[in-house]
Backbone as JSON, one array per atom type, in Angstrom:
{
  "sequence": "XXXXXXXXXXXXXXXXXXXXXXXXXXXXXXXXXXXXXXXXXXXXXXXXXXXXXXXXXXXXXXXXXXXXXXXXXXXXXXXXXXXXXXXXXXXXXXXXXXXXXX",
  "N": [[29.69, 13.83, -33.98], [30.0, 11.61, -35.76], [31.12, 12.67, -38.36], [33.11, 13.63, -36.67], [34.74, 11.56, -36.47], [34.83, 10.27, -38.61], [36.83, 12.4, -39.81], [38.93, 12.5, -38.8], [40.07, 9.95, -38.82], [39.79, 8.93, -41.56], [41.8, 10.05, -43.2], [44.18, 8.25, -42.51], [43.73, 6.03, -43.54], [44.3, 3.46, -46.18], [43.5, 4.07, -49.84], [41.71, 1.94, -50.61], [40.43, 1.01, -47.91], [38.63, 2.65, -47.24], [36.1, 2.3, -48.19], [35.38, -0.19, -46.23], [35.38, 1.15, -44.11], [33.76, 3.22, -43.72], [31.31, 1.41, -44.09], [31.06, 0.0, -41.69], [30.76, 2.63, -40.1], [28.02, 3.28, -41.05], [26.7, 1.19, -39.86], [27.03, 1.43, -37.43], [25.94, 3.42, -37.2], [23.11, 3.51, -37.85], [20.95, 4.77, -40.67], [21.55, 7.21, -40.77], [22.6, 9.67, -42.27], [25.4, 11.14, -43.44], [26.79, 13.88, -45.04], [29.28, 14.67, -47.54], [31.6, 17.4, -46.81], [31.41, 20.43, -47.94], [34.71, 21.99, -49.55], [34.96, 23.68, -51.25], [36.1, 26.59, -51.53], [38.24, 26.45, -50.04], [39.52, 24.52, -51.76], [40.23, 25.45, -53.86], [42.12, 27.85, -53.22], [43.95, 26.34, -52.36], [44.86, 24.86, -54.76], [45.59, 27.6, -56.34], [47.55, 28.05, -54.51], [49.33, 26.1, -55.15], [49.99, 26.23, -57.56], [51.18, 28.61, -57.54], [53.52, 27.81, -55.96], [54.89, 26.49, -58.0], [54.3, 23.73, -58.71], [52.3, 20.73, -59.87], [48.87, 21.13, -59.44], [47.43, 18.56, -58.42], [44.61, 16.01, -58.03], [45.0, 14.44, -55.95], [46.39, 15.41, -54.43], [45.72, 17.44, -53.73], [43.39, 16.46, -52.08], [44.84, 15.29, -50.12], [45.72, 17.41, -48.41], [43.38, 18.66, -48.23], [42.44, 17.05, -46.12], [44.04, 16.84, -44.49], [43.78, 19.2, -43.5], [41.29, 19.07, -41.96], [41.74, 16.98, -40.08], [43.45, 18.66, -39.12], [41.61, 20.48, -37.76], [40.22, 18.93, -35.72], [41.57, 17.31, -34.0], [44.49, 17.98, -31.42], [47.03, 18.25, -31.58], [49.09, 17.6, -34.58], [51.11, 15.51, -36.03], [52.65, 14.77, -39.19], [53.74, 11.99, -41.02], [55.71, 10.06, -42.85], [57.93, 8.73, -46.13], [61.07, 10.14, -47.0], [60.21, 12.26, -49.35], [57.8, 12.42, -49.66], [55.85, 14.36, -49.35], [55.3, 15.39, -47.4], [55.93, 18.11, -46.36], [54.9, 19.9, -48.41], [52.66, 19.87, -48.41], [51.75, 20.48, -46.03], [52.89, 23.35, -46.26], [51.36, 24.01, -48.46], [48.98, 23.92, -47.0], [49.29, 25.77, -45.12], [49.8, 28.24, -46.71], [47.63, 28.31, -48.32], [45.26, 29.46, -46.44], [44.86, 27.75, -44.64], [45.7, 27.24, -42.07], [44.97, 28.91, -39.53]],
  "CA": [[30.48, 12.68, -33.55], [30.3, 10.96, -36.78], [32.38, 13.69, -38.96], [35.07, 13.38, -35.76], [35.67, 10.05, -36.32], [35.33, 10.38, -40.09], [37.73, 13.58, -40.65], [40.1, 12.34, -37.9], [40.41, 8.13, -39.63], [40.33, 8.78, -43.12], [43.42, 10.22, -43.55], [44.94, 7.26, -42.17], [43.59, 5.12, -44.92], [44.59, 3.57, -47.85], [42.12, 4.05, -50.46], [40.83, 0.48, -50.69], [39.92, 0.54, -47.03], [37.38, 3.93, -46.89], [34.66, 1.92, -47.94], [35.22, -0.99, -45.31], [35.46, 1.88, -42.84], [32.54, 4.18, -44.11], [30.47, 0.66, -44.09], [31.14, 0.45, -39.88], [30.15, 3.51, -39.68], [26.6, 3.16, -40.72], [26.53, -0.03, -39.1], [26.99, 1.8, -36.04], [24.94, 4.85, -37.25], [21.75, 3.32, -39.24], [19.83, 5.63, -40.83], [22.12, 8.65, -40.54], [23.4, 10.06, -43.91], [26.83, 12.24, -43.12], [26.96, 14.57, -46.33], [30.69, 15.28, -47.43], [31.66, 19.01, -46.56], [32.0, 21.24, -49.25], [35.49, 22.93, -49.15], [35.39, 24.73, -52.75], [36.7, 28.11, -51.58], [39.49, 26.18, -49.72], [40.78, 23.72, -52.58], [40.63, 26.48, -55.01], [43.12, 28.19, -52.57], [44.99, 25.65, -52.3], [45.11, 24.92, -56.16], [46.52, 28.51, -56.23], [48.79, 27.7, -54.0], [50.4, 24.69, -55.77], [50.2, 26.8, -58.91], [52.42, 29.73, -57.05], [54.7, 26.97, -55.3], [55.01, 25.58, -59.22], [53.59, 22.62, -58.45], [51.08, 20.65, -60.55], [48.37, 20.8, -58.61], [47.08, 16.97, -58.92], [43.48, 16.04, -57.33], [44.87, 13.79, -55.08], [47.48, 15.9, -53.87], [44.69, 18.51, -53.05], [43.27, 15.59, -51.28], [45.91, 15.22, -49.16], [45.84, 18.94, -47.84], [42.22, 18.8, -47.34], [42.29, 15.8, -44.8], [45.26, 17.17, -43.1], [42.98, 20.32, -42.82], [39.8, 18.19, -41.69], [42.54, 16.31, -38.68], [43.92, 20.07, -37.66], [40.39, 21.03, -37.01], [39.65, 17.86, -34.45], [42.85, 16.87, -33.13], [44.67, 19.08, -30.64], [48.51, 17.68, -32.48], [49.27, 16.67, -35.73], [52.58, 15.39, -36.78], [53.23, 13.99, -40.39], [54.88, 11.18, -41.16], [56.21, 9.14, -43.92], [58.9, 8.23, -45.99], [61.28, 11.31, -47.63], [59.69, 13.12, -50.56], [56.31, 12.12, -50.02], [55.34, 15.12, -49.95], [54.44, 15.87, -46.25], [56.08, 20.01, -46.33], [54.42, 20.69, -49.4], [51.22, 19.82, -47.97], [51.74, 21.45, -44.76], [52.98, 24.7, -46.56], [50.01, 24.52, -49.42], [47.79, 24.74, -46.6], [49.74, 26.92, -44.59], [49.89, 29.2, -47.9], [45.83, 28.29, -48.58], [45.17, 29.88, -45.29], [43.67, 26.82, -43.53], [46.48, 26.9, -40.57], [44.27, 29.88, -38.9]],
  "C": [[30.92, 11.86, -34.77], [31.17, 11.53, -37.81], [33.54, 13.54, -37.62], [35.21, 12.55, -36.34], [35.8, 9.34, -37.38], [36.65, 10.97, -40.21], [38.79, 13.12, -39.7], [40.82, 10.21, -38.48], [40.72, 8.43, -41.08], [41.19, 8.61, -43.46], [44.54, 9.31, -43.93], [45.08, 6.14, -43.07], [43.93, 4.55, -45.41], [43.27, 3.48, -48.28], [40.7, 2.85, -50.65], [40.17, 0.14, -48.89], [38.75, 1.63, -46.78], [36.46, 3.23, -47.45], [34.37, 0.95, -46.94], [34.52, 0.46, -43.97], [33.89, 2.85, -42.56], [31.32, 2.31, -43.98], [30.11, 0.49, -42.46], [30.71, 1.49, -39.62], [28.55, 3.46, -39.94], [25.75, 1.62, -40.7], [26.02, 0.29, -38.12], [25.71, 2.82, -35.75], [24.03, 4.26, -38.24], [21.02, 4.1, -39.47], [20.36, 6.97, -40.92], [22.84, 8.78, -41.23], [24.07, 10.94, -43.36], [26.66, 12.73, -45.05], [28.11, 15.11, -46.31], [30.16, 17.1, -47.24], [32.0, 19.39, -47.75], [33.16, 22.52, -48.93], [36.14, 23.18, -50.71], [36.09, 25.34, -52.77], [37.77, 27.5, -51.11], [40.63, 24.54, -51.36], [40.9, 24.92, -53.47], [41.86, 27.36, -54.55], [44.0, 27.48, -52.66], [45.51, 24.81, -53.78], [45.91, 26.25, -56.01], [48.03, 28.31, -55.82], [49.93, 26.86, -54.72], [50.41, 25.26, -56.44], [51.56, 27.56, -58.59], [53.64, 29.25, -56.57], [54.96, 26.22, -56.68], [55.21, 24.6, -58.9], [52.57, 22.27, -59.54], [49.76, 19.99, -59.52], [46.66, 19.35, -59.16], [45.63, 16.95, -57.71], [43.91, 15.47, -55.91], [45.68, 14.33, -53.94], [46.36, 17.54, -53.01], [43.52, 17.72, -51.58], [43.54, 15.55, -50.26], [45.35, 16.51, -48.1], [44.85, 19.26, -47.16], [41.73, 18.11, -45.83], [43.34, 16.1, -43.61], [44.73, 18.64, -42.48], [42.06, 19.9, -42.11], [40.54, 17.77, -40.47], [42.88, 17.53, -38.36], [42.6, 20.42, -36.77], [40.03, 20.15, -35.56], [40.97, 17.1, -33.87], [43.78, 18.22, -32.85], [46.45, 18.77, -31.08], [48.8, 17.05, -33.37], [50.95, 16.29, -35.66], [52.37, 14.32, -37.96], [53.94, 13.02, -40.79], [54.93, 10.57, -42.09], [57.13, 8.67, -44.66], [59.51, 10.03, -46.53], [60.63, 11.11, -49.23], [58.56, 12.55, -50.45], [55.49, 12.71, -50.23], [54.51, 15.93, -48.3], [54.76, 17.39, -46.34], [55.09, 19.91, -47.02], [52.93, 20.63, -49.25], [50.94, 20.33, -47.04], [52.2, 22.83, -45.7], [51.81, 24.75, -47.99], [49.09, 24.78, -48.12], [47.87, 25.55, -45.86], [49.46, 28.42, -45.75], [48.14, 29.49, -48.29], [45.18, 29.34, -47.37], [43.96, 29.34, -44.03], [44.45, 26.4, -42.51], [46.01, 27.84, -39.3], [44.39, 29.06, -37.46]]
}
């Protein structure tokens, strides 16, 4: 329950608010340590990827890809949004290309 309502909020973010948000959470949850997931084998893919799409593949931009992988898994519809060139394709086709659209 606590990874849903992590991997499905984050995203949404800006950076300066994931610790407000992560603080509510073990407000709610005392005592219960969530340990990030380890998705090695999938950024390294998806590094590839940005390499092969000549791209520089930037941490934060791997970031991105991972959290929009983390919301496909627990939400039953994504759609992207933002302004142009932000960068939403290239994050949908790195992880389309990574092969975390399974």
């Amino acid at each position: 329950l606590i990874r849903s309502l992590r991997d499905s909020n984050v995203p949404k973010f800006l950076p300066e608010d994931i610790p407000l948000f992560q603080g509510i959470l073990s407000d709610l949850f005392p005592g219960i340590d969530l340990p990030n997931v380890d998705y090695v084998a999938l950024s390294e893919a998806i590094r590839e990827t940005l390499v092969s799409m000549k791209l520089q593949p930037v941490p934060a931009l791997i970031t991105k890809v991972v959290q929009l992988y983390e919301t496909m898994n627990v939400r039953h519809g994504v759609m992207l949004v933002g302004p142009t060139g932000c960068g939403k394709t290239t994050c949908f086709k790195a992880l389309a290309g990574a092969g975390g659209t399974n």
